[in-house]
N, C-alpha and C positions, 0 to 999 in steps of 0.2 A: 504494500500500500504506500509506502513511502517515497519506494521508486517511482512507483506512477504519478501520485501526487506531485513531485519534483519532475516530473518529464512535461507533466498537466501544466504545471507553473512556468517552465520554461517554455514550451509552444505559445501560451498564452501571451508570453511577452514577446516570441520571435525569438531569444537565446536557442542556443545551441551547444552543448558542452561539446568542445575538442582538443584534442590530447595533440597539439600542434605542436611547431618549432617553441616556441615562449615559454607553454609548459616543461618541454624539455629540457631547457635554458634554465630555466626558474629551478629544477630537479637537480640540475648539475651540479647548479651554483650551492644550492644547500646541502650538498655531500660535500663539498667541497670546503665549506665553510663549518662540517659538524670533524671530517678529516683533521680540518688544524688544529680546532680549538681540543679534541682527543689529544693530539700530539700536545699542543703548551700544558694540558693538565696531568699530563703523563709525567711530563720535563718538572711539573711545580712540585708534585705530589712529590717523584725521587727526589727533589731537591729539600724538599722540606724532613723527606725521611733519613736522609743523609746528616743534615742539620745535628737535627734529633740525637739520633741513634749511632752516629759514628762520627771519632775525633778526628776531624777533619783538618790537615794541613794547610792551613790558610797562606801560609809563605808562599805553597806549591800553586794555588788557587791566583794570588797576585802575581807573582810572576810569569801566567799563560798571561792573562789580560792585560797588563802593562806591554811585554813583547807584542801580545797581538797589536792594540795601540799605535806603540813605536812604530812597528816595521806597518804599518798600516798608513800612519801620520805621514812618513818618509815618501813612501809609494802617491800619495796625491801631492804631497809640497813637491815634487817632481814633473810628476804626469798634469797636475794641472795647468802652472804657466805654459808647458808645452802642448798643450790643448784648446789654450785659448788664444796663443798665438798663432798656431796654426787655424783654428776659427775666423779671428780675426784676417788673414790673408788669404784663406778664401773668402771669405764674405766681402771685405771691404776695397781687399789691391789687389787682386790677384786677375787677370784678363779673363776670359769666358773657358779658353779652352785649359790653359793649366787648371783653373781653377774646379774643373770636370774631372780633369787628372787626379790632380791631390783627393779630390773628393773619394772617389772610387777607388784608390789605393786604402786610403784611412777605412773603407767597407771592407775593404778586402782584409785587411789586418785583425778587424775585430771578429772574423770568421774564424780568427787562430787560434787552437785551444790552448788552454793554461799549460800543456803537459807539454806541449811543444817548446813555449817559452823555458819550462824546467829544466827540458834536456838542453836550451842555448845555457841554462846558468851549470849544469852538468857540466858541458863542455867548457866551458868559459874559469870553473871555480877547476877543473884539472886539469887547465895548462896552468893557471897559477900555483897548482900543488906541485907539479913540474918543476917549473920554473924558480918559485919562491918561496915555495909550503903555504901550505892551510895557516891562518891567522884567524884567533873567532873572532879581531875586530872587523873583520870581512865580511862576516855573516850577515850581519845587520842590513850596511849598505846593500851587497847584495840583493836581498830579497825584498829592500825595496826598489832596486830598479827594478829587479822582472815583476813585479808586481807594479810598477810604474808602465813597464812597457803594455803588460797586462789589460790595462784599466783604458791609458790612452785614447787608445780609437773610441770608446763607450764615452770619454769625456767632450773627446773634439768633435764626435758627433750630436751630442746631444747644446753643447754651445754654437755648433753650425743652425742648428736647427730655429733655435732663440735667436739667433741675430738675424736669421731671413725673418722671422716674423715683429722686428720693430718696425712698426711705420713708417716708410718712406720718407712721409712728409716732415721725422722728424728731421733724416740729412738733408731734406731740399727745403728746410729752413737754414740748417748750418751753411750751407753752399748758398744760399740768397745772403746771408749776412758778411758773406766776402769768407768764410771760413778755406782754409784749406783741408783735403782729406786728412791729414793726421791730427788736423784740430779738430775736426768732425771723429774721428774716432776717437780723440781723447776726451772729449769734452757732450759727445751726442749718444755715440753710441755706447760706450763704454759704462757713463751713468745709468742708462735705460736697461742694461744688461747686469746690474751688480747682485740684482737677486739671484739671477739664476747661475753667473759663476760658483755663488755663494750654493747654490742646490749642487750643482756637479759635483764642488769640493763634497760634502757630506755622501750623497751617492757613489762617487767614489772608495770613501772612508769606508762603507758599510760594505760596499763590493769586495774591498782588497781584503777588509778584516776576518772575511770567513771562508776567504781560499785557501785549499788546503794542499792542490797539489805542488805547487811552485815552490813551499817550504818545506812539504816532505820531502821534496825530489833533491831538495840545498843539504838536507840533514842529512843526508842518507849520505851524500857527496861527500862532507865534508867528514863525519864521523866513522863511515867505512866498517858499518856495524848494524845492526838491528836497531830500532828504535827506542829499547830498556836498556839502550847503555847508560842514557845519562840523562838524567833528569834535570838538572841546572846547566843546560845548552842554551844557548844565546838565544834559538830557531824553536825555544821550544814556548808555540801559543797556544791557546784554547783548538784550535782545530789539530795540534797534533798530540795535543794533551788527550783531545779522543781518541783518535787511531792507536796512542800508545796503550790505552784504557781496555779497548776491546785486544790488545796483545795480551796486554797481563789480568785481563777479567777483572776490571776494577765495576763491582755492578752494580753499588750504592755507597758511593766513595764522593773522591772528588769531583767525577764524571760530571752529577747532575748539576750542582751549583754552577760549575763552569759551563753548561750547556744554557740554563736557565741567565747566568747573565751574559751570556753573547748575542739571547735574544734580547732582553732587554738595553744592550747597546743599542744592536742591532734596530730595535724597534726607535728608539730618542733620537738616531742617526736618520732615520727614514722620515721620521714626525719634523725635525729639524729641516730637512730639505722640502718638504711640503710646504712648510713653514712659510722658507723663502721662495717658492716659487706661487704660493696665493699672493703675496705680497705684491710678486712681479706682474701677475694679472692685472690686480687692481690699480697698480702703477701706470699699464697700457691701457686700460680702461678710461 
């Protein structure tokens, strides 16, 4: 009777129930959405039972996340001016047809996976062992250029993006007021664009800080050993503090706290970049 009644009710108005693309969409999205929020209360729960119930090395706990940090901070105070420079020279000087070039090269780059970059610092960290030895002040910088080289293309193209969409009409006010192009980029477009450098840098920060193969692939190079050799290694942050964790069965240790606050960077790093780029809307608004 209920069915009917509901088919009765729906004829009478002209509805039609259909299990179309939207429902399907709308089906996706809320598995999708019950998937993560499983997974953070997974991460909360072990973190809080770890807390709890087991003497946690909190030295061990700062020192992933500090490193992670550092060689993270390193990786965009690198990769970002050279992302915005190159932005800035295709966008603003660069003629039609290089500027086609460089474009499509910087796509082509970002198609290259992390592991590939690993084996350049492979290679790269054993002609230095060759040549001059392993140094663990090396480590550091290291892993933030290939994580700088890493991030790159994902930075210069998301600043290419932001400078084709300022207004026009704000450089062909600078160029009416007698300005020259490099006064016009320093003073038109460079202001109108500082949210969203400001967005890159953090999107970057958030990208380089939970990559994990570019510094396994540095440790393993430099330390010429399984991953329990050494726990106080320069290289060693919250992503290999996992990998080291599932070697030694670490199952309600330090794992989950360190898992729990990567998201929680990870999340302030992501709300940070939103941040400035609403800002940047309402600025072009």
């Amino acid at each position: 009777m209920g069915i009917e009644s509901t088919k009765e009710k729906l004829a009478s108005t002209g509805q039609t129930f259909r299990f179309g693309p939207e429902t399907i969409l709308k089906l996706a999205t809320a598995a999708t959405l019950v998937v993560l929020a499983a997974v953070v209360i997974f991460v909360v729960i072990g973190a809080v039972r770890s807390v709890l119930l087991v003497d946690l090395d909190l030295d061990l706990i700062l020192t992933a996340v500090v490193n992670s940090l550092v060689i993270a901070a390193g990786a965009v105070v690198v990769a970002l001016p050279v992302g915005l420079l190159s932005a800035l020279y295709i966008t603003e000087l660069a003629p039609s047809k290089p500027a086609k070039m460089f474009w499509t090269t910087i796509k082509v780059l970002s198609a290259v996976p992390s592991v590939v970059i690993g084996f350049i610092g492979l290679v790269w960290l054993g002609y230095y062992e060759s040549s001059q030895g392993t140094s663990p002040l090396r480590l550091y910088p290291a892993a933030s250029l290939l994580l700088a080289l890493m991030v790159y293309p994902s930075l210069a193209s998301f600043l290419i993006e932001h400078f084709r969409r300022i207004s026009p009409s704000l450089r062909a006010s600078s160029y009416a007021l007698g300005a020259s192009r490099w006064q016009t980029i320093v003073y038109t477009v460079y202001p109108a664009a500082r949210s969203s450098i400001a967005a890159a840098g953090f999107f970057g920060l958030g990208r380089t800080m939970g990559d994990t193969a570019i510094v396994l692939m540095l440790w393993q190079a430099a330390a010429r050993s399984s991953l329990t050799a050494s726990q106080d290694h320069r290289l060693f942050t919250v992503p290999t503090a996992i990998v080291m964790g599932a070697e030694l069965g670490w199952h309600h240790s330090e794992l989950f706290p360190m898992a729990m606050l990567i998201m929680i960077l990870s999340l302030a790093i992501s709300s940070l970049g939103r941040r400035f780029m609403q800002s940047h809307w309402r600025v072009q608004e």
